[in-house]
N, C-alpha and C positions, 0 to 999 in steps of 0.2 A: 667522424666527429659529429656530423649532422643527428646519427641516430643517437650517440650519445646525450648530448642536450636535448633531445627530443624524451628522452628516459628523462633526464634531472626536471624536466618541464611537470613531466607525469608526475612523477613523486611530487613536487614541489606543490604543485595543487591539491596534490592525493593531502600532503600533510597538512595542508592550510582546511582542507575541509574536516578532517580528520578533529585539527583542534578544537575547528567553531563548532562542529556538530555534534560527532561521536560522542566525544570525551563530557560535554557540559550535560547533553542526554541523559548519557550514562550515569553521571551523576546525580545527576537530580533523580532517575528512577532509584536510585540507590538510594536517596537520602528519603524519598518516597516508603522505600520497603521500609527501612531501618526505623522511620516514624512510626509506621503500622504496626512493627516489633512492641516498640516501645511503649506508645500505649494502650494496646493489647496487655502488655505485662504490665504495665500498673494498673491495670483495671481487672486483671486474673488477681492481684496481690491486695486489692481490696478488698477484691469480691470474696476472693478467701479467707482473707483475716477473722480472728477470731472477734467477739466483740473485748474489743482491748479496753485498756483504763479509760486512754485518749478518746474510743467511742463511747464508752458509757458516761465522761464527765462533758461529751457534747450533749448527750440525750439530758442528763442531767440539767445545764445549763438550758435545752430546751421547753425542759419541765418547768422552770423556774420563771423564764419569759412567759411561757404561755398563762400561768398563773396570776402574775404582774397585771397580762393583758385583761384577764377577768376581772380582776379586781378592779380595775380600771371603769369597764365596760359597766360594771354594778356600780362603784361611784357616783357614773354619770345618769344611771340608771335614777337613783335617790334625788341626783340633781334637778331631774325632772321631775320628781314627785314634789319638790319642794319651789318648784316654779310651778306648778298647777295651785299650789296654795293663794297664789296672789292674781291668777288672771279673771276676767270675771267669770260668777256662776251662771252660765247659760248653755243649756245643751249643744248649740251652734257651735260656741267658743271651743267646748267639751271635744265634738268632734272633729274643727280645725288643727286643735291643738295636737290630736294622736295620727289625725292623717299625717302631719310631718313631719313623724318619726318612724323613718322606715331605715329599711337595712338587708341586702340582700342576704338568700339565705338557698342552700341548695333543696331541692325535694322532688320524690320517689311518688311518679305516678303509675300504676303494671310498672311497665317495662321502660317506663320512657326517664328519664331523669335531666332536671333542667334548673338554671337558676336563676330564682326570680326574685324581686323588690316586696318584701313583706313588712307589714308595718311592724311594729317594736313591741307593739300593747292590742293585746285583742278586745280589754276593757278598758272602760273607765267611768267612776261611780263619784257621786257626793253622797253623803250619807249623812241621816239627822243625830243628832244628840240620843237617839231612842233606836237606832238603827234600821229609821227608813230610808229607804232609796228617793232621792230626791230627782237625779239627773243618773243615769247610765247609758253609756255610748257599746255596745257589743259589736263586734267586726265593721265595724264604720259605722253602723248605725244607731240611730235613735230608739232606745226602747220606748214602747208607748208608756202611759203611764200608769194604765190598767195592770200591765204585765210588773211594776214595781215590786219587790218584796221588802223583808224588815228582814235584815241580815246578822241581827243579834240572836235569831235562833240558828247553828250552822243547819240544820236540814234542811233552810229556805236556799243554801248557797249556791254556788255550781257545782260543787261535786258534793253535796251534802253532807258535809263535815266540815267547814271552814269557820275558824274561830277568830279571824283576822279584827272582826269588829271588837270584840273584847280585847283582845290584846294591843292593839292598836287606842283605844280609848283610855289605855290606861298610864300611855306614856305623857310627857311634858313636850311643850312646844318647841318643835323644830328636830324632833327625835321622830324618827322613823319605826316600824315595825315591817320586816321582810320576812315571809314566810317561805317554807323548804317548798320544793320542786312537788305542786300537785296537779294529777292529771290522771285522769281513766288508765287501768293499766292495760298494755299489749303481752300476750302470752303469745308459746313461741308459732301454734295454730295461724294466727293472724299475722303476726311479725312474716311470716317463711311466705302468707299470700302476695303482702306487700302493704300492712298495716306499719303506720310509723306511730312512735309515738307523739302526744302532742299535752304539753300540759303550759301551770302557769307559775309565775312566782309572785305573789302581792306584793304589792311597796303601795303602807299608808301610812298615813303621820293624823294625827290629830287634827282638829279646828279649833280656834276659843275667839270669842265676843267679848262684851263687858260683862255679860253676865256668866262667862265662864265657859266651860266644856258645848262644844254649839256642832259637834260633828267628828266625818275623820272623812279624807278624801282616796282613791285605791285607782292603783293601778293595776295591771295584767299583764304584767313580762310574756310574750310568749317564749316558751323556753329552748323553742328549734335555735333562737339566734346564738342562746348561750354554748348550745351543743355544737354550735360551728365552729367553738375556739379548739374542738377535741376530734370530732366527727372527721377530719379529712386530713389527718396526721398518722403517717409511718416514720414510727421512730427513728429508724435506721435509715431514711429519705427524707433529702429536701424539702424534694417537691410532694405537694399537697394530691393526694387523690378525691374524688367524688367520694365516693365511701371506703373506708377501712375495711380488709376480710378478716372478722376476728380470728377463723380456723389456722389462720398463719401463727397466730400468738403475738403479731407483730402492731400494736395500734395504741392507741391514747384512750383516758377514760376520765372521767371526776365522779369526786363523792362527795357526800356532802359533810358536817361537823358530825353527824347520830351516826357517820360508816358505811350509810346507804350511796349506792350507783345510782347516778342521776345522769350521765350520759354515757353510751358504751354502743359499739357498733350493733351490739345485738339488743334492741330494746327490750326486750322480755326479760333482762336482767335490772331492769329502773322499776324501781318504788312506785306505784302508784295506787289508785280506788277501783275495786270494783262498781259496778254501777247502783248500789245501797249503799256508798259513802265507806264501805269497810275497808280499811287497807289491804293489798294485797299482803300474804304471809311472807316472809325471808324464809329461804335457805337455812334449816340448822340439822345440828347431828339425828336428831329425830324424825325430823319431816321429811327432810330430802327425796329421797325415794317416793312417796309419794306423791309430791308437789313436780319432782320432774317429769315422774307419769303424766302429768297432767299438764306435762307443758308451760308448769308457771315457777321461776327462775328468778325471783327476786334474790338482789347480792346484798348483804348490810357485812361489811370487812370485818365489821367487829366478832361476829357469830360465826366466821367460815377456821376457826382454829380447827376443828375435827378433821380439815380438809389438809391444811396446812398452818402450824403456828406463824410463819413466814407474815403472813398475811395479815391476821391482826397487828401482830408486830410494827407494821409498816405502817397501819391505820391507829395507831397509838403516837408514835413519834411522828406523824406527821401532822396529829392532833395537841400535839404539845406545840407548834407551829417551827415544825423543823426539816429541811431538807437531806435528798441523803439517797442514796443507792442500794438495793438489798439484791442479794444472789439466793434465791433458795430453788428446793426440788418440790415438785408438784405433780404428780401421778406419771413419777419415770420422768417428766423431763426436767430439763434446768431451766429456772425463769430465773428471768431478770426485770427490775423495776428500778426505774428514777423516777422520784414525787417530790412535791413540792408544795406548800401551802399555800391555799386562794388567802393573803391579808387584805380581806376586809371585813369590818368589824359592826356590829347591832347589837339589839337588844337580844336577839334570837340566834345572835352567832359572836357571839363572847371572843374575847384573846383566852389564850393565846394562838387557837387556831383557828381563829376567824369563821368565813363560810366554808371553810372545805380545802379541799386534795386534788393537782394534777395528779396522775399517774401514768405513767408513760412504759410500757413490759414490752419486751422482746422473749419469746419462747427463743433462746439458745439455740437447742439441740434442732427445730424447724429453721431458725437462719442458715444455722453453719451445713445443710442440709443442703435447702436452694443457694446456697453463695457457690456450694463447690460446683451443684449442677450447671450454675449460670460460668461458672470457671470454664467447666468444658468446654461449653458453645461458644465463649470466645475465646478461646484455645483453638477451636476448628476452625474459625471464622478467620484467623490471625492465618495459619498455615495455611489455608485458602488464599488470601491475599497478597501474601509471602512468595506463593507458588505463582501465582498472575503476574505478579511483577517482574518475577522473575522471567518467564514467557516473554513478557513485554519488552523487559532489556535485550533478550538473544535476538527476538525476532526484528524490534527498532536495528540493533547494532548492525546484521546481515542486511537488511532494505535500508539502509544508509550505505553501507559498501558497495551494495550494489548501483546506488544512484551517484555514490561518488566514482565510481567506475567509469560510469554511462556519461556522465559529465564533464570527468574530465578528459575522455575520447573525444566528446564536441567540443572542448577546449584546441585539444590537438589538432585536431582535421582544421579548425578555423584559421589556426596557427600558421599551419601550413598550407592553406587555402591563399594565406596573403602574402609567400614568400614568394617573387617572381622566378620562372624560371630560368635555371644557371647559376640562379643566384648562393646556393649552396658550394659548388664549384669553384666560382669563384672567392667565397672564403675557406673554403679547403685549401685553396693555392695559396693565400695568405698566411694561412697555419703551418703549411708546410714550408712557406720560406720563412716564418718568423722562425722555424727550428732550425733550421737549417743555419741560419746565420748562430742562432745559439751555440 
């Protein structure tokens, strides 16, 4: 009978460990695996999805914010042109007032990439009634006044062609004139070294006295900031990158109201001057060939029909100030595009479609390309994991058995360490006369 209760002892412990241990182990490595199943398979079922309705009218809605946010951004842009009207005209003033407007902005030095606090305006000028330069502040500083020119000829301007003072002269007070996206342009020679582009956009408004027309006053957008609303957007991602790889097909762009790319991951596709003031040529059915021999890549949406009708198309209705999704083919592959209209409105950028166009393309056929690659690897990554825990549960289960073994033998022996001797004996003779009289 002794050895019997000495077994129900064993068990009895064997099972109290059994429950606290084993079993809650077990499960939890179970419920372990079955998570790493889990979203492994929703993250294969993502990543392979096609770009459905539900992703396109995100990208869509993405287009539409980011657009919002510019328009926004130029606003507040005008806001300040029209508070430089009232502070006073002193070159001091001039340059307190641009030093504190700055704005971070990311940029590409060789190799190194970093992001730093850049002011908003790399000029700022007063100008006379006859378009002298009165006061100009150039990258924080003070122009002397030797160095001043009369900016009613554009070949005195900064990139020798700028009409701003004419046109700007000719508006009513408290009306602005904003000029398109101008800056030296980058071919793709320089672009591939590590040349960026870097241009400007003016915002001037007029001046008047009692005797009438007395000026106009200019600002200097630099236009890195505007390019930051587009420059670090993957469509089909959250999260923001450093730079966009246009070769995926996968990135953000804007154009302006005339069709032309004003910012695009590969700047040798943006409008701009060579250094006599001449515009660079666009992209058409004629030049192409040898304009891209040469490395220069200007895009105006509205001239690329020979490429694909797709294209204008988009830049027409988006020019009508209309949002909207297109699907078309483009040398074999299938693109996709959500755009969206910048609403905000000038003298130089009319309704209904304001300054311009997000655009926001996904090359198709390169997504659903890398989604399934990326499917694999976590496909392999899931059965790898799968297979460890699995390892993990057999090997815990047997080194728990083992140590419940081990244990509850020092259970035992303690057990029986404190029963004095006889004392078995004498409850055997108890057992046996309790049956006995039974």
């Amino acid at each position: 009978m002794a050895e019997t209760k000495k077994v129900q002892q064993l068990f009895t412990v064997g099972r109290i460990f059994f429950l606290l241990i084993v079993i809650p182990l077990s499960l939890m490595a179970l419920l372990i695996a079955n998570g790493i199943f889990k979203v492994g398979e929703t993250t294969r079922q993502r990543a392979t999805a096609a770009l459905d309705e539900k992703s396109q009218n995100e990208i869509k809605i993405r287009a539409i914010n980011t657009a919002e946010d510019v328009a926004n951004f130029l606003g507040e842009r005008r806001n300040d042109l029209m508070i430089a009207t009232i502070i006073p005209t002193t070159d001091s003033i001039y340059k307190e007032f641009i030093s504190k407007k700055n704005s971070y902005i990311w940029v590409k030095e060789g190799d190194k990439v970093q992001k730093v606090l850049a002011p908003l305006y790399t000029e700022m000028s007063l100008i006379d009634s006859t378009g002298k330069e009165l006061i100009k502040i150039t990258n924080g500083k003070i122009v002397p006044k030797s160095k001043l020119t009369n900016v009613s000829n554009p070949a005195n301007t900064t990139y020798k062609s700028e009409d701003y003072f004419g046109k700007a002269s000719k508006l009513k007070k408290g009306n602005a004139y904003i000029s398109h996206v101008t800056g030296w342009y980058v071919d793709r020679s320089d672009f591939e070294k590590g040349k960026r582009f870097m241009g400007v956009i003016r915002l001037a408004t007029p001046l008047f006295d009692e005797k009438g027309f007395a000026g106009i006053i200019v600002l200097a957008l630099d236009t890195r900031h505007l390019a930051e609303f587009t420059d670090h957007v993957v469509p089909t991602q959250s999260e923001y990158v450093v730079e966009a790889d246009a070769s995926t097909g996968n990135y953000a762009y804007m154009v302006d109201n005339r069709g032309f790319i004003i910012s695009h991951p590969n700047d040798y596709h943006i409008i701009g001057f060579y250094s006599n003031g001449r515009p660079a040529m666009p992209l058409t059915e004629k030049t192409t060939n040898a304009l891209t021999e040469k490395g220069e890549e200007v895009l105006n949406l509205n001239l690329l029909g020979f490429m694909d009708r797709g294209m204008p198309e988009i830049a027409k209705d988006a020019a009508a100030g209309n949002s909207g999704i297109k699907t078309y083919k483009f040398k074999n592959h299938t693109k996709f595009v959500a755009y969206a209209p910048i609403k905000f409105y000038a003298e130089s950028y009319p309704k209904p479609g304001g300054f311009g166009w997000i655009g926001m393309g996904v090359d198709v056929d390169k997504f659903n390309t890398l989604a399934r690659a990326y499917s694999e690897n976590v496909e392999k990554e899931v059965k790898s994991w799968t297979t460890t825990i699995a390892m993990i549960i057999v090997i815990s289960v047997i080194l728990l058995f083992l140590i419940t073994a081990i244990l509850v033998r020092g259970i035992s022996r303690s057990i029986e360490a404190e029963i004095p001797e006889g004392a078995e004996s004498v409850n055997d003779y108890y057992e046996d006369e309790d049956e006995k009289e039974e």
